[in-house]
C-alpha positions in Angstrom: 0.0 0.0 0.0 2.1 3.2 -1.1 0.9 6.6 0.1 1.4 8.6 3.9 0.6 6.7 6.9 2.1 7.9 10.0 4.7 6.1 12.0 4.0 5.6 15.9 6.9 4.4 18.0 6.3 3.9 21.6 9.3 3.7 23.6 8.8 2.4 28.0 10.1 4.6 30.3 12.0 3.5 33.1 9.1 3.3 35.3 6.4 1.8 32.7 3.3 1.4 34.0 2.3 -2.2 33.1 -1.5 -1.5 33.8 -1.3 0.5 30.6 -1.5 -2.2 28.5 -4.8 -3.4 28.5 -6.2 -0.2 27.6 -3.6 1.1 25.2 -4.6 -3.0 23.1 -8.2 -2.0 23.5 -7.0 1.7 21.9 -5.4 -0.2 19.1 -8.5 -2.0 18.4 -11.2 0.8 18.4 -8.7 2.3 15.5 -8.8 -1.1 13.8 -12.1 -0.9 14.0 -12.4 2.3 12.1 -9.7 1.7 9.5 -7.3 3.7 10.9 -4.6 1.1 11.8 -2.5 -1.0 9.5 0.1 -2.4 11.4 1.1 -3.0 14.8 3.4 -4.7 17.1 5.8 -4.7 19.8 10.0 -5.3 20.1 11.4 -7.9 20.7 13.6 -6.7 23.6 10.6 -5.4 25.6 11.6 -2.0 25.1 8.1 -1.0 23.4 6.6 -1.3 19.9 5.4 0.9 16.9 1.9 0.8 15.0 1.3 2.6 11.7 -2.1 5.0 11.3 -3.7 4.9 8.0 -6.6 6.9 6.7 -5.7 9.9 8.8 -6.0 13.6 7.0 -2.7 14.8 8.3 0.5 15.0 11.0 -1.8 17.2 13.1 -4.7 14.6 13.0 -1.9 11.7 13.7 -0.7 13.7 16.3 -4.3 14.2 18.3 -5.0 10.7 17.9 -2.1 9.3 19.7 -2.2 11.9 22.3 -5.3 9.8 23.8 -3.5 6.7 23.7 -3.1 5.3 27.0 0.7 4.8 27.3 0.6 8.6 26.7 -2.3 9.5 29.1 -1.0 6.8 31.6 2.5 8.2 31.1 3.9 4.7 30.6 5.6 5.6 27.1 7.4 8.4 25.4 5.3 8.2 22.0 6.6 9.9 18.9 4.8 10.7 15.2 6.0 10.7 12.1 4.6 11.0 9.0 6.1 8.4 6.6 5.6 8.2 2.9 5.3 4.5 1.9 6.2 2.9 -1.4 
């Protein structure tokens, strides 16, 4: 699928809260569920995970949606944006 989808990495702090992740799975879902995620997964080493938004008007938009994301409202992650142009 070529076009912009934005980048989401979510990096743990040093005091991760582990009762984040319940709600920030249920998060991913509900964009699932309105076509907004394509991709999404965690690393290996346990330091955190990325997911990719689709569907989403612009960096601004990106940006708004992953401000409610629980590892951000929970403050369990640092969470950063980036608008990536796919080919």
């Amino acid at each position: 699928m070529a076009g912009t989808v934005y980048l989401v990495l979510a990096m743990r702090r040093p005091d991760f809260n582990a009762a984040a992740v319940q709600p920030h799975l249920d998060f991913l879902d509900a964009l699932r569920e309105r076509g907004q995620l394509q991709l999404a997964g965690g690393f290996s080493d346990g330091t955190g995970g990325a997911y990719v938004l689709c569907n989403v008007a612009s960096l601004a938009d990106a940006q708004a949606i992953v401000a409610t994301d629980p590892l951000v409202t929970m403050q369990a992650s640092h969470l950063t944006v980036h608008e990536w142009n796919t080919r």
